[in-house]
Residue frames relative to the residue before (quaternion, step in Angstrom):
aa qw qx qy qz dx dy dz
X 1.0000 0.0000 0.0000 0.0000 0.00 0.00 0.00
X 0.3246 -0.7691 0.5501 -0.0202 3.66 -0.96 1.23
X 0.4532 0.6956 -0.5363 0.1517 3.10 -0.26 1.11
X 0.4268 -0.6929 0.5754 0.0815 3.88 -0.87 0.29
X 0.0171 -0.7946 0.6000 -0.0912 3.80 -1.65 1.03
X 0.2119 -0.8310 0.5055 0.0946 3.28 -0.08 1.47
X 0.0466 -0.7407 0.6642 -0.0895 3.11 -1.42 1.12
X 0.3927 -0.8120 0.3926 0.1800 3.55 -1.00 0.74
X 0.0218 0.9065 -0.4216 0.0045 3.12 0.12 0.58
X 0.7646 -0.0967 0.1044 0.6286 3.60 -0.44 1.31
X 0.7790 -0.3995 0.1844 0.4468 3.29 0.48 1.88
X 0.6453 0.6237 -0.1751 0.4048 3.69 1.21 -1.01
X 0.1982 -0.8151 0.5385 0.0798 3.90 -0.55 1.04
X 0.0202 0.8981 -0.4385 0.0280 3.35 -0.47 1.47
X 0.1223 -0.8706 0.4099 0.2432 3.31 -0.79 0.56
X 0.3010 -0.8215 0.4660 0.1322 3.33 -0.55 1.10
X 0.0818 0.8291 -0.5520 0.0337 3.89 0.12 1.31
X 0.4002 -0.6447 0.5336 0.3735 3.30 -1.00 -0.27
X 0.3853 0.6696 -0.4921 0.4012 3.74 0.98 0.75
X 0.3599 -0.6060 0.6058 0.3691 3.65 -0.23 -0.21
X 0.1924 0.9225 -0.2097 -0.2609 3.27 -0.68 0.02
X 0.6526 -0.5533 0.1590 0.4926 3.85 -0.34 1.60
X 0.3148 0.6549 -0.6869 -0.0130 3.19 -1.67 0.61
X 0.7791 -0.4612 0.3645 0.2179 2.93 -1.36 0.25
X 0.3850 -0.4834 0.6718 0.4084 3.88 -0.82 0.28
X 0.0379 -0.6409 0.7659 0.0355 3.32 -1.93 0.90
X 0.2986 -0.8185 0.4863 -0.0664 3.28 -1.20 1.57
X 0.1893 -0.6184 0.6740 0.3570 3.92 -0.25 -0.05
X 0.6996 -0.5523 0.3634 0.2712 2.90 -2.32 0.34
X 0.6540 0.3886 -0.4235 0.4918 4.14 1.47 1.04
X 0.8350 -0.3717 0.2257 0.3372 2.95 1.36 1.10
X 0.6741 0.5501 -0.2783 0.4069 3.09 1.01 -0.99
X 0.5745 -0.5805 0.4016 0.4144 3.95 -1.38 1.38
X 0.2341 -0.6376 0.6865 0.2595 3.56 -1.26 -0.22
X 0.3647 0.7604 -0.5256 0.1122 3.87 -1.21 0.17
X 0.2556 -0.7136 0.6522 0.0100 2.84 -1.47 1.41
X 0.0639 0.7271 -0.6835 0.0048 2.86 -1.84 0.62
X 0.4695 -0.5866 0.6122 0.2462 3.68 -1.41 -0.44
X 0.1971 -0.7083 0.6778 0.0015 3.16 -1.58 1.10
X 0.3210 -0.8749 0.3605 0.0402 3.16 0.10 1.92
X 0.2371 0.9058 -0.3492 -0.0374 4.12 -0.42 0.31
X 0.4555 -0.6797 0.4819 0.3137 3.35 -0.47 0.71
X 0.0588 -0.8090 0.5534 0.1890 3.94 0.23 0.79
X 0.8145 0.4277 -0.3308 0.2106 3.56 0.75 -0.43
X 0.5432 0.3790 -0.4195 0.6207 3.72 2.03 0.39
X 0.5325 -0.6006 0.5010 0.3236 4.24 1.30 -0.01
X 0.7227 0.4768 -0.3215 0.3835 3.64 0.36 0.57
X 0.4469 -0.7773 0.3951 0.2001 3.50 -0.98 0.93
X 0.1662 -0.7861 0.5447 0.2402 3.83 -0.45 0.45
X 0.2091 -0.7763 0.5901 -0.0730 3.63 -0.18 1.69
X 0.0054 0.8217 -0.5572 -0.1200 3.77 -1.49 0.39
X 0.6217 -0.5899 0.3167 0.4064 3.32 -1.25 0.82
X 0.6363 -0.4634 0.4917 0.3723 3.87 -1.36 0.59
X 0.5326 -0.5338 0.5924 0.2836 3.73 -1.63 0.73
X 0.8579 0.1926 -0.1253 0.4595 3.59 0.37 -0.86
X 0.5659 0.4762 -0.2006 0.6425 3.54 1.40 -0.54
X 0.1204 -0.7649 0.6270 0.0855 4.19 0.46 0.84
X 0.7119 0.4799 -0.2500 0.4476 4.01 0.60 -1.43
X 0.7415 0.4889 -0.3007 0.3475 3.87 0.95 -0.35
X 0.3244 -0.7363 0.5875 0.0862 3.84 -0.60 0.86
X 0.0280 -0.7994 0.5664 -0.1981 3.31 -0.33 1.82
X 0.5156 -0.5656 0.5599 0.3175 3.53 -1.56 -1.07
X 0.3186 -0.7455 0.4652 0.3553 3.22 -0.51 -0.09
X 0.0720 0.7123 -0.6430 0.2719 3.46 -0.78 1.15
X 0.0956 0.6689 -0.7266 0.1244 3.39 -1.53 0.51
X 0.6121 -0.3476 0.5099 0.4945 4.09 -1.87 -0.05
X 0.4480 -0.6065 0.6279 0.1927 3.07 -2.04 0.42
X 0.3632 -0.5898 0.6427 0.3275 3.83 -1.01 0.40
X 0.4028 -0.8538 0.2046 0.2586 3.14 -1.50 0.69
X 0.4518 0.5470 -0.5583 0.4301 3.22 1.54 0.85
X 0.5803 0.5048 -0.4916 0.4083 3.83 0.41 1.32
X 0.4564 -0.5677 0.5944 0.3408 3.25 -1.26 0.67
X 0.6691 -0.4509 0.3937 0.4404 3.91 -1.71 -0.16
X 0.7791 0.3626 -0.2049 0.4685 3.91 0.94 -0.77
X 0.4651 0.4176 -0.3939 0.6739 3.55 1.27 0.72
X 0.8071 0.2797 -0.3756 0.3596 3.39 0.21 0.16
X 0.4519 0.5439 -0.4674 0.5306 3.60 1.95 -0.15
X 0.7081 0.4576 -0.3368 0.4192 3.62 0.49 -1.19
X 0.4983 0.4458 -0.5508 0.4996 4.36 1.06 -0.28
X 0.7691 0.4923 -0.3256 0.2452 3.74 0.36 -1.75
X 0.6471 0.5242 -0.3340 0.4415 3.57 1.19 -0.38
X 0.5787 0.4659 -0.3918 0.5427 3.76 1.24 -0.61
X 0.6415 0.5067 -0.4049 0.4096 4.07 0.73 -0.69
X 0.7609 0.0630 -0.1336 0.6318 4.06 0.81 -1.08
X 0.7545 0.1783 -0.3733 0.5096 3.56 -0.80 0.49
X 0.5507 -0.6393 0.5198 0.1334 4.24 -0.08 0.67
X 0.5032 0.6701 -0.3353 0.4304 4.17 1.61 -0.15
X 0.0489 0.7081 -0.7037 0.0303 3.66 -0.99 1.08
X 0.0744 0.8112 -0.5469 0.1932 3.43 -0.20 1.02
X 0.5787 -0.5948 0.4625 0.3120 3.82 -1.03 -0.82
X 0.1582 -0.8119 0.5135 0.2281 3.42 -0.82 0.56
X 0.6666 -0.6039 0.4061 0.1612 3.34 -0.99 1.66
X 0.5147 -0.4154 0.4866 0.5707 2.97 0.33 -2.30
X 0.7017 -0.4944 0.4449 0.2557 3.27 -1.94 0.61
X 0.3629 -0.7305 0.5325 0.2260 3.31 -0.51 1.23
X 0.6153 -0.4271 0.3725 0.5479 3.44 0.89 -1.83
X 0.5534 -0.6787 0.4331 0.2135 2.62 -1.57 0.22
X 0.0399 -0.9094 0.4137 -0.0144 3.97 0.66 1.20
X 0.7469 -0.4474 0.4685 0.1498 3.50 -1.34 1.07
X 0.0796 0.6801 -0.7283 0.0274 3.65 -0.56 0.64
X 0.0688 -0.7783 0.6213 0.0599 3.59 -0.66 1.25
X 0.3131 -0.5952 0.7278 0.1342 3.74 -1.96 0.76
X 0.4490 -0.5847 0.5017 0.4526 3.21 -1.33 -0.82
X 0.4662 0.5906 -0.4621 0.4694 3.50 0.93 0.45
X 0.6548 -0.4092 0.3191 0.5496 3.65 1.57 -0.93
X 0.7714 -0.3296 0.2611 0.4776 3.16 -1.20 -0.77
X 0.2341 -0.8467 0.4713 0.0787 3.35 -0.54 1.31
X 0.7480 0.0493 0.0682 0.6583 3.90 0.64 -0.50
X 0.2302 -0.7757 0.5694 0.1450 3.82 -1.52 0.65
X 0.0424 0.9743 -0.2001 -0.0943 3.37 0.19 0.59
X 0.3678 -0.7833 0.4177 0.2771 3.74 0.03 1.60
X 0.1330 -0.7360 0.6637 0.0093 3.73 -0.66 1.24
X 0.2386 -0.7277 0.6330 0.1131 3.56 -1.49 1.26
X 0.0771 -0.7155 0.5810 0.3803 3.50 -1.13 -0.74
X 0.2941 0.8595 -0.4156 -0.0456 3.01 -1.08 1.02
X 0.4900 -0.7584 0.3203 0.2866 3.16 -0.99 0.80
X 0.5885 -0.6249 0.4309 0.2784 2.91 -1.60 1.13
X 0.5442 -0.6040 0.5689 0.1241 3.42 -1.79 1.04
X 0.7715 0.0535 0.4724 0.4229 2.23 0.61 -2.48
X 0.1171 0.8107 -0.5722 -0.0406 3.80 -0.78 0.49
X 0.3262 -0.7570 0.5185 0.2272 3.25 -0.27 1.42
X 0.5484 -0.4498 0.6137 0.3467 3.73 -2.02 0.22
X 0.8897 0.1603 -0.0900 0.4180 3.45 0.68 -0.61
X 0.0067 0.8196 -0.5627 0.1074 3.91 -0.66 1.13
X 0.5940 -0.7002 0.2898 0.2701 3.11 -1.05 1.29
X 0.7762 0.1348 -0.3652 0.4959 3.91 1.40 0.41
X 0.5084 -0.7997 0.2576 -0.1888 3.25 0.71 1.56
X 0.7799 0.1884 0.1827 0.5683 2.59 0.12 -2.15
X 0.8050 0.3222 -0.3209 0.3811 3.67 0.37 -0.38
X 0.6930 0.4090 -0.1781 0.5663 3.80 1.51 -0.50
X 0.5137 -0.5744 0.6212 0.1419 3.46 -1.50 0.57
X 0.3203 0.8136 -0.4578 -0.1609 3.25 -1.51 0.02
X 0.2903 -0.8742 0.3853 0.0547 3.39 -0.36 1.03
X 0.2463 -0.6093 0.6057 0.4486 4.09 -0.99 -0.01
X 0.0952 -0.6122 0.7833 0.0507 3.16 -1.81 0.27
X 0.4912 -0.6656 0.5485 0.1222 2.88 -1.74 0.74
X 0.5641 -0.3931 0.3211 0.6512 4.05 -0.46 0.29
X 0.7355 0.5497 -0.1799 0.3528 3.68 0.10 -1.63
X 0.5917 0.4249 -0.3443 0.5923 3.69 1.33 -0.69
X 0.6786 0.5645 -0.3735 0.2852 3.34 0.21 -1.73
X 0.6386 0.5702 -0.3388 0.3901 3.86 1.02 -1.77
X 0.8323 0.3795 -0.2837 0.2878 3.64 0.82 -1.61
X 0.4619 0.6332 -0.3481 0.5143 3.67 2.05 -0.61
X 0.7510 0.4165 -0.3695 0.3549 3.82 -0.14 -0.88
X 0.3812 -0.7097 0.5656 0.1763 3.65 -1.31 0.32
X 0.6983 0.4954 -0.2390 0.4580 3.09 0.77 -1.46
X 0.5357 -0.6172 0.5395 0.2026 3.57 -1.14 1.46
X 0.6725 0.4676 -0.2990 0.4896 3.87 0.97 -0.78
X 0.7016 0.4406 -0.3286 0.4535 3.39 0.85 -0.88
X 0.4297 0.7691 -0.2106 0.4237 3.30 1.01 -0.34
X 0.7017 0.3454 -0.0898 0.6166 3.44 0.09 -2.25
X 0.7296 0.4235 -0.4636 0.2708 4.01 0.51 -0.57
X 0.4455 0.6299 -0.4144 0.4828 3.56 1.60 -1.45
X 0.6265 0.5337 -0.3280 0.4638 4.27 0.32 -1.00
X 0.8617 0.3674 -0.1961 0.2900 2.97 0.45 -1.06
X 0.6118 0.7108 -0.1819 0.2955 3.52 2.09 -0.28
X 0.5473 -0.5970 0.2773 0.5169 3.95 -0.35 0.54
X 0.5522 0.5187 -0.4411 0.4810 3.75 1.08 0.69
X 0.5030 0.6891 -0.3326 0.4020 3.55 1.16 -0.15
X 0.2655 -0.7699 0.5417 0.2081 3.62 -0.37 1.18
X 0.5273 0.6221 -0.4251 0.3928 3.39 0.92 -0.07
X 0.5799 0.6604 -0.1148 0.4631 3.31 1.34 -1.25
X 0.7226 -0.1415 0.3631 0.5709 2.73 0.03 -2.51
X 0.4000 -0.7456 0.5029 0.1767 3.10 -0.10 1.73
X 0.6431 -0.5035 0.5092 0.2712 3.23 -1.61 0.88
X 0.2325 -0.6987 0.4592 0.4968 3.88 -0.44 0.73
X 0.4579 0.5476 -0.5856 0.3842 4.02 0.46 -0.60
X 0.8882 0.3180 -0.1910 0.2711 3.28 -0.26 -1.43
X 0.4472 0.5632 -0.4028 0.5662 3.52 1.63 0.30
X 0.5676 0.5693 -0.3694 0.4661 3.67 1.15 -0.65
X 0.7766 0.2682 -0.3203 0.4715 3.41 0.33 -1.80
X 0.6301 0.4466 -0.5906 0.2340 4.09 0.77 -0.11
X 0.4288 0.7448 -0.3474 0.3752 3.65 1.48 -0.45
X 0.5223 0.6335 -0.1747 0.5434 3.22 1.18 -1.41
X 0.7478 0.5493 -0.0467 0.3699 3.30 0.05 -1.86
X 0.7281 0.3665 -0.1535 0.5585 3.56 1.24 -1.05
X 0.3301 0.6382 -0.4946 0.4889 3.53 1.30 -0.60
X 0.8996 0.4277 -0.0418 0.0781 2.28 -0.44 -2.20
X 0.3189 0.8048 -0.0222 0.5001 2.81 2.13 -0.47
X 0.8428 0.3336 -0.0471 0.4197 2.71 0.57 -2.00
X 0.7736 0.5033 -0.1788 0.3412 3.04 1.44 -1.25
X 0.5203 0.6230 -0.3812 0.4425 3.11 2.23 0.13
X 0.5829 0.5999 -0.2807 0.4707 3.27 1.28 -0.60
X 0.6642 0.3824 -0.3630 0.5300 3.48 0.75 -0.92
X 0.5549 0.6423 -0.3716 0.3760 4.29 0.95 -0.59
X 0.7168 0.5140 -0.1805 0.4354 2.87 1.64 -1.40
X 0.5813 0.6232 -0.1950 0.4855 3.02 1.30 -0.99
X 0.5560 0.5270 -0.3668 0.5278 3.57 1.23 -0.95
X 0.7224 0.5983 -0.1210 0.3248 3.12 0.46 -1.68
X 0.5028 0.5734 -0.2685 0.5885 3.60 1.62 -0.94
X 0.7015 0.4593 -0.2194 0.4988 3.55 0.84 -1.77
X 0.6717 0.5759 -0.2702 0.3796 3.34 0.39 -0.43
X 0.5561 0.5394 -0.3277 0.5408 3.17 1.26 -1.54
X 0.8437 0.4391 -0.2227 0.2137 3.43 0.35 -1.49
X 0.5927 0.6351 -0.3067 0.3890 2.85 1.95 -0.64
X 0.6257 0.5220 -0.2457 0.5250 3.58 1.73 -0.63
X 0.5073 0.5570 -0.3452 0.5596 3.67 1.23 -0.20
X 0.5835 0.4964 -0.3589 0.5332 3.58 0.78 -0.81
X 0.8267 0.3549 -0.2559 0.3537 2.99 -0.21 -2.04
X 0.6111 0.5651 -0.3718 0.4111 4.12 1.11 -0.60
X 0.4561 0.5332 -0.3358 0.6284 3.90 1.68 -1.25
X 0.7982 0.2275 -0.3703 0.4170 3.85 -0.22 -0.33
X 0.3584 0.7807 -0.3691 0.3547 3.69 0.98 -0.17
X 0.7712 0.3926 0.0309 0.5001 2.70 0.57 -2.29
X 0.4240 0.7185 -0.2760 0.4773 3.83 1.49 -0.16
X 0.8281 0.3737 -0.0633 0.4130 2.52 0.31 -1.88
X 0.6087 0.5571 -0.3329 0.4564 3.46 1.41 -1.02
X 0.5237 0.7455 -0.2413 0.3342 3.35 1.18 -0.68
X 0.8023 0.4007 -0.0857 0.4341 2.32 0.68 -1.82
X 0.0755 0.9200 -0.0734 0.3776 2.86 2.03 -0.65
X 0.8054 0.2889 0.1996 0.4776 2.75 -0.16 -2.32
X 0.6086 0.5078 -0.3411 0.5053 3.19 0.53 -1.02
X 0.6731 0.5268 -0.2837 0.4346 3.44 0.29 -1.48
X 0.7083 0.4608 -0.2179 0.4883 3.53 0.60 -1.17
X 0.6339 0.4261 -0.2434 0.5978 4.00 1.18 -0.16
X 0.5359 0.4995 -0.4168 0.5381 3.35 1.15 -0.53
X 0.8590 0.2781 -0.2543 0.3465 3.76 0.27 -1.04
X 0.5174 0.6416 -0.4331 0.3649 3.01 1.19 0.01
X 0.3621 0.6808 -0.4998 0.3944 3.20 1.86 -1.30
X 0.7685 0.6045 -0.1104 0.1785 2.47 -0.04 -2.71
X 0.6068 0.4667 -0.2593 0.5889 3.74 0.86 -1.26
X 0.8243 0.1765 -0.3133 0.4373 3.98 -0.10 -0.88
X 0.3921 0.5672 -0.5530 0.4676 3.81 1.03 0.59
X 0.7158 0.4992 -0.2983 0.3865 3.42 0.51 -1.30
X 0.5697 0.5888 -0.1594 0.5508 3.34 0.94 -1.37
X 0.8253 0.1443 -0.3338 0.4320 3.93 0.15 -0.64
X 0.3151 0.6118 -0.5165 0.5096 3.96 1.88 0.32
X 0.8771 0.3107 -0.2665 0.2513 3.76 -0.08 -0.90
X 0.5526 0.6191 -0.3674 0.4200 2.75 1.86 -0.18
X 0.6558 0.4950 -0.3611 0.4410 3.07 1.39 -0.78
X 0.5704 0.5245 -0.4538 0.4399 3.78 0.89 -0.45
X 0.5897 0.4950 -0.4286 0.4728 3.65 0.94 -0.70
X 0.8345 0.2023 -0.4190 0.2953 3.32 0.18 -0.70
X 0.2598 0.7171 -0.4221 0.4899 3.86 1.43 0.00
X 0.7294 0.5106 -0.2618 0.3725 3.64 0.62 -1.39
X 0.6942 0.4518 -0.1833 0.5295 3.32 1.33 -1.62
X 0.7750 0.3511 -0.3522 0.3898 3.21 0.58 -0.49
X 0.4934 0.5388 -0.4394 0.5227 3.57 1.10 0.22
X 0.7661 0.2370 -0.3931 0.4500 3.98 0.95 -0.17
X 0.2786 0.6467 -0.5763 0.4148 3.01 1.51 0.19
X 0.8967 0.1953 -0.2612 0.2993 3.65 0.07 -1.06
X 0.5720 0.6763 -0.3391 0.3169 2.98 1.21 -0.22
X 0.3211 0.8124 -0.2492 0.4181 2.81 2.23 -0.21
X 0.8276 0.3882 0.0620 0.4007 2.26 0.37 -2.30
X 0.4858 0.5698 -0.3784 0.5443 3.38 1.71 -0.29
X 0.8000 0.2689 -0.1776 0.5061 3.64 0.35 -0.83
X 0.3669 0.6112 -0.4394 0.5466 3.55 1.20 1.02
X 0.7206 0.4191 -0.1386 0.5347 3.15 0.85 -1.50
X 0.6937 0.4889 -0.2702 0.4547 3.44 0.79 -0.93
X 0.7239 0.2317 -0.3031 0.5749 3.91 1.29 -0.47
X 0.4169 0.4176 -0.6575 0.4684 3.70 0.78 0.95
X 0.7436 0.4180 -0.3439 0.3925 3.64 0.20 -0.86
X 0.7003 0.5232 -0.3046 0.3781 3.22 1.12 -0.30
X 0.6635 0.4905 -0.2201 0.5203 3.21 1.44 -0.04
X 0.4451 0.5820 -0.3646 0.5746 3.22 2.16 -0.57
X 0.6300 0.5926 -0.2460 0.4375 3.65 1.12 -0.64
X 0.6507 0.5227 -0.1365 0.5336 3.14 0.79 -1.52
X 0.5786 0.3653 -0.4135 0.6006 4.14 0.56 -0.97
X 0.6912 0.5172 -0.4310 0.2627 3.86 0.01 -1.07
X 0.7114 0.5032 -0.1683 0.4610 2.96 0.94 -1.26
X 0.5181 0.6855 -0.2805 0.4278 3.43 1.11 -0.97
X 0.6164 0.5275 -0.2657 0.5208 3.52 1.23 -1.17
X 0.6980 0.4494 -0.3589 0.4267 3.24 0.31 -1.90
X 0.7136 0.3735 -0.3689 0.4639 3.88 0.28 -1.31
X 0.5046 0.5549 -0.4550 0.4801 4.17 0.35 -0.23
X 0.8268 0.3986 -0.2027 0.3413 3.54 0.50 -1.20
X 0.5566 0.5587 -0.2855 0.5446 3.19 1.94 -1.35
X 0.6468 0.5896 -0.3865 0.2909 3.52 0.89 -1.05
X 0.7545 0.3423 -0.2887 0.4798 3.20 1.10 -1.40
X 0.7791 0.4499 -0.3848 0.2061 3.50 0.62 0.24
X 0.3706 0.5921 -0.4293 0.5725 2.49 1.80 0.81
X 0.7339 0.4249 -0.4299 0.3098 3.51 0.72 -0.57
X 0.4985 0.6379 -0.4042 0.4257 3.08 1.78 -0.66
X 0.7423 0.4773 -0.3203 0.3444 3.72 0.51 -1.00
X 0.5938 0.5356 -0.3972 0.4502 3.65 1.63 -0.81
X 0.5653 0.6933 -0.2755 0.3520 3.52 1.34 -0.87
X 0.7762 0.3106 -0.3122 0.4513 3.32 1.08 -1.02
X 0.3403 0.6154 -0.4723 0.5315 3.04 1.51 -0.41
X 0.8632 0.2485 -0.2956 0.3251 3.68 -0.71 -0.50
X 0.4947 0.6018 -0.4369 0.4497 3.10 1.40 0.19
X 0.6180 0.5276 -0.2096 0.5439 3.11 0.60 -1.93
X 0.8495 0.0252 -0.2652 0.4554 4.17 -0.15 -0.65
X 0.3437 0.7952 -0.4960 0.0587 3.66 0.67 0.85
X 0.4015 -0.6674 0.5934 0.2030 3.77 -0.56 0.42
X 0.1562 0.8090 -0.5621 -0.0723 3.38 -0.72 0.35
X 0.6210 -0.6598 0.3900 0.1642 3.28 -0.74 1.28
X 0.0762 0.8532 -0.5144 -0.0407 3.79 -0.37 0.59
X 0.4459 -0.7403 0.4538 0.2174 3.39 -0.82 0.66
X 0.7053 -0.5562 0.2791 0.3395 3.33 -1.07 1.28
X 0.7144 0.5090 -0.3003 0.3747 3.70 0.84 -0.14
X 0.5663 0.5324 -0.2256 0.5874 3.11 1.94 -1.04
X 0.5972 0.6002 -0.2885 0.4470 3.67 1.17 -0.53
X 0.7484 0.3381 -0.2420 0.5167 3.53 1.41 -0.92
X 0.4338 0.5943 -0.4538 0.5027 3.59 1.37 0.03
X 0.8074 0.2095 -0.2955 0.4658 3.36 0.09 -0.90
X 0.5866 0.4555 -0.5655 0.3585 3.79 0.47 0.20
X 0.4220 0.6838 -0.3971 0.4434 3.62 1.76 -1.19
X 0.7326 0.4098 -0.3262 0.4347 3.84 0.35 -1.68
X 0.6171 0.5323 -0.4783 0.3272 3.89 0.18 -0.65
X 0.7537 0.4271 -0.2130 0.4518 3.58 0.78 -1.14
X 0.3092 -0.8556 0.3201 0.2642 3.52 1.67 -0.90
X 0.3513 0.6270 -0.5050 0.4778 2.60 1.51 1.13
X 0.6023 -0.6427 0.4551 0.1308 3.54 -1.39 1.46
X 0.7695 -0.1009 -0.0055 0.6306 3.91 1.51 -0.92
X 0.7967 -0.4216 0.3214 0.2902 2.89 -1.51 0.54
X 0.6460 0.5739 -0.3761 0.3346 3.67 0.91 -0.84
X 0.4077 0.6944 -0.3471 0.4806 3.44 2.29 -1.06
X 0.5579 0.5846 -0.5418 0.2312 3.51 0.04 -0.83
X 0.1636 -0.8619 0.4392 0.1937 3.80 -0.56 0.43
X 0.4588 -0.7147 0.4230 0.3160 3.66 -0.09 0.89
X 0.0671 -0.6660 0.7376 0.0887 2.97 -1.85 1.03
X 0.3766 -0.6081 0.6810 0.1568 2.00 -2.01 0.85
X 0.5155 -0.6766 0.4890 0.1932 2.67 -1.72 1.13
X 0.5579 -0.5065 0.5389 0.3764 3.49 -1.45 0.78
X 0.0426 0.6395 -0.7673 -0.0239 3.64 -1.65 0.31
């Protein structure tokens, strides 16, 4: 039984039958196929619902085919996906337009949509000849052949390349933190190192210097120390001589002093000798009132005093 339901989709009237329905191959003017189709996805478990090729049973495509010409290009991806994969859904936006290469060249151009899935019916109008499966970004890349199908699955709002996974935008978020905060730890840790390399490089300066200082006074201290020793001994040996100067000076002074000692000993006594005769020569000698009448007694020769004969005086 044949029958069909029109729905609008994105301004766009579709009819969703369970005929397939005939169209032509559409060409450009070198010849080359034209075809549209749709890249179906489940945006809210992330995963792509892909089917197996009509003639190619082992190959995991899209669904896509030529447009008839009372269709536009995105009415006829959105018929070609209800005909092999059973999906009425919405179209987002136009991934691109990708290259199907041959070896002769470029064989077909192909307008790629994304869209999300509505719906997936139990029943679709090829069914029986086609497969279909979900796939994850990571399945979809390693299942597909086609280089176009491929560059589009890359190119879709499921594409971490695109639109990072939010988990996996977390653990890279995470990841860069974490990253960051080893670097800045390291960095501390660098700063640190260096800051203790400094602070150890002045240490060892300072101890130095330190040292130095501490050799400087020691210099200084056993300079000082071998200055006073020398003044000490400079000192002693200056009273050493000054000693010995004023040794010499009170030998010679006393060699002086005996010399002289004589001369004044000799001058003395010949001075005492000369004061002597001198006091001899002008001595006076004192006589006592008897020794006075003896010798006047002795002039007259009279023996006592009673002898003395009396004069009379002249008148």
């Amino acid at each position: 039984m044949v029958f069909f339901r029109k729905k609008k989709e994105n301004g766009e009237t579709i009819k969703y039958v369970m005929t397939p329905k005939p169209v032509e191959n559409v060409v450009d003017e070198n010849g080359i196929l034209q075809i549209t189709g749709c890249l179906p996805i489940d945006a809210i478990n992330k995963r792509f619902l892909l089917v197996t090729s009509a003639s190619h049973p082992d190959s995991w495509v899209i669904p896509k085919g030529s447009w008839a010409k009372d269709e536009t290009q995105k009415q006829a991806a959105m018929r070609e996906t209800w005909e092999e994969a059973g999906v009425k859904g919405t179209i987002k936006r136009q991934i691109g337009v990708f290259a199907e290469k041959a070896k002769e060249g470029v064989r077909a151009h192909h307008t790629i949509y994304e869209m999300e899935i509505k719906q997936v019916a139990k029943k679709f109008p090829e069914q029986k000849i086609r497969e279909r499966r979900w796939f994850t970004y990571d399945d979809a890349m390693a299942a597909v052949k086609a280089h176009y199908v491929k560059d589009a699955i890359s190119m879709s709002s499921l594409s971490p390349l695109v639109h990072p996974d939010e988990e996996d935008e977390k653990k890279e978020k995470k990841k860069k933190k974490k990253e960051k905060k080893k670097e800045e730890e390291e960095d501390e840790e660098d700063e640190e190192k260096k800051e203790k390399k400094k602070k150890k490089k002045e240490k060892k300066k300072e101890e130095e210097d330190e040292e130095e200082d501490e050799e400087k006074k020691e210099k200084k201290k056993k300079k000082k120390e071998e200055e006073e020793e020398d003044d000490e001994k400079k000192e002693k040996k200056k009273k050493k001589k000054d000693k010995k100067d004023e040794d010499e000076e009170g030998d010679e002074k006393k060699k002086r002093d005996d010399v002289l000692g004589e001369e004044v000993v000799v001058v003395e006594e010949e001075e005492k000798k000369k004061k002597k005769n001198k006091n001899k020569e002008a001595k006076v000698t004192e006589l006592t009132d008897e020794e006075i009448v003896k010798i006047q007694l002795s002039k007259f020769d009279l023996n006592d005093k009673h002898e003395v004969p009396e004069f009379e005086s002249k008148k």
